[in-house]
C-alpha positions, 0 to 999 in steps of 0.5 A: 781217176783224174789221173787216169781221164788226163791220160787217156784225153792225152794220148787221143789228142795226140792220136788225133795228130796222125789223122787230122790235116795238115799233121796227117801228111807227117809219117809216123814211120820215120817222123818222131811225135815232136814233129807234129809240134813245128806246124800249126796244130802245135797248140795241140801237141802242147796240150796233149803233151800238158795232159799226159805231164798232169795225169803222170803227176796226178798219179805220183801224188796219189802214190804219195797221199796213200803212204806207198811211196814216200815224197823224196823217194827214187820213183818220186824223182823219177816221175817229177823228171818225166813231169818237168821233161815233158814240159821242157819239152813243149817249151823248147821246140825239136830242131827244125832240120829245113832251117839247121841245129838249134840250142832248142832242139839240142834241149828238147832231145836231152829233155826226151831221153831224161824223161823215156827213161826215167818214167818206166824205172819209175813204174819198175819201182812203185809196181810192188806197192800198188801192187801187193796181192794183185800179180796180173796187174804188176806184171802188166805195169811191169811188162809195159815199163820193160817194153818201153825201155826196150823200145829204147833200147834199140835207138841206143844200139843205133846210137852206138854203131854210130860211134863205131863208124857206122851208118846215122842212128836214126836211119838205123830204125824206123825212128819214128815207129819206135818212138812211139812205141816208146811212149806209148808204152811208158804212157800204158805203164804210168795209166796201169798204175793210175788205174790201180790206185783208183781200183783200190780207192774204190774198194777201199770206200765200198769197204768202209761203207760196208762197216758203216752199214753194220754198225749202223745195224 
């Protein structure tokens, strides 16, 4: 549940973001979500960007404890490199394109597209195992984490027609709408998780009450 609440407190922060001034003069349709960070709500950012690294942990942790997954398996990796790219990404600031390119920026964008990817196959791979006899929930975990790959998918063509001596990849969409779509929906499938694994903790403790009820009888 702690996993779940850090999510969800994360992904409000940031909503927050697109309404409260000076950020909300910030386009969410051809700004990216890092943009928020060059003002002066950046402490805002960071932490809304420090919740969803906590509770995307919290979650990997909880797959651990519970024997679904083992600590040095691919999805455990998977999610410590979205964990440690988030916070690469609070550290080294996007690029500033009033003043020019920096090393930073440079950093923070590689740090994004380890982490974009890296979540939903994540989610992709522990789905089964959160998952066993509850189909509408593995797909829905599933369908988030597909969503998100697919959302970056898109900004991968640009990048590719860019290479082919066509026009810049981030006037190729509205970057900033399919970044957040991106996120969101990678957010959305490490949350269904989240929310699986306490669903189960909760059954299995009413379970285990009820056994201590009837041999208590």
């Amino acid at each position: 549940m702690a996993s779940v609440v850090a999510l969800v407190l994360g992904i409000v922060l940031m909503l927050m973001l697109h309404v409260v001034p000076p950020t909300n003069e910030i386009s969410p349709y051809r700004r990216t979500i890092s943009e928020y960070a060059l003002g002066p709500n950046k402490w805002v950012f960071d932490v809304a960007v420090l919740l969803v690294a906590l509770g995307s942990a919290l979650a990997f942790v909880a797959l651990v404890q519970r024997g679904l997954v083992r600590a040095w398996s691919v999805a455990v990796v998977l999610g410590a490199l979205w964990t440690l790219s988030l916070l690469v990404i609070i550290v080294f600031t996007k690029t500033d394109w009033t003043v020019g390119p920096s090393i930073g920026g440079t950093i923070h964008r590689f740090a994004s597209v380890i982490g974009f990817v890296s979540l939903p196959v994540a989610v992709l791979l522990v789905a089964r195992r959160v998952f066993p006899a509850r189909p509408g929930w593995r797909w829905a975990a599933r369908g988030f984490a597909v969503l998100s790959l697919g959302w970056f998918g898109v900004i991968g063509v640009g990048v590719v027609r860019m290479a082919a001596g066509y026009g810049p990849w981030w006037l190729f969409v509205p970057l900033g709408l399919v970044e957040r779509a991106v996120a969101l929906s990678a957010v959305a499938a490490i949350a269904t998780v989240a929310l699986g694994l306490a669903r189960a903790a909760v059954e299995t403790g009413e379970q285990g009450e009820k056994r201590h009820l009837v041999s208590s009888a």
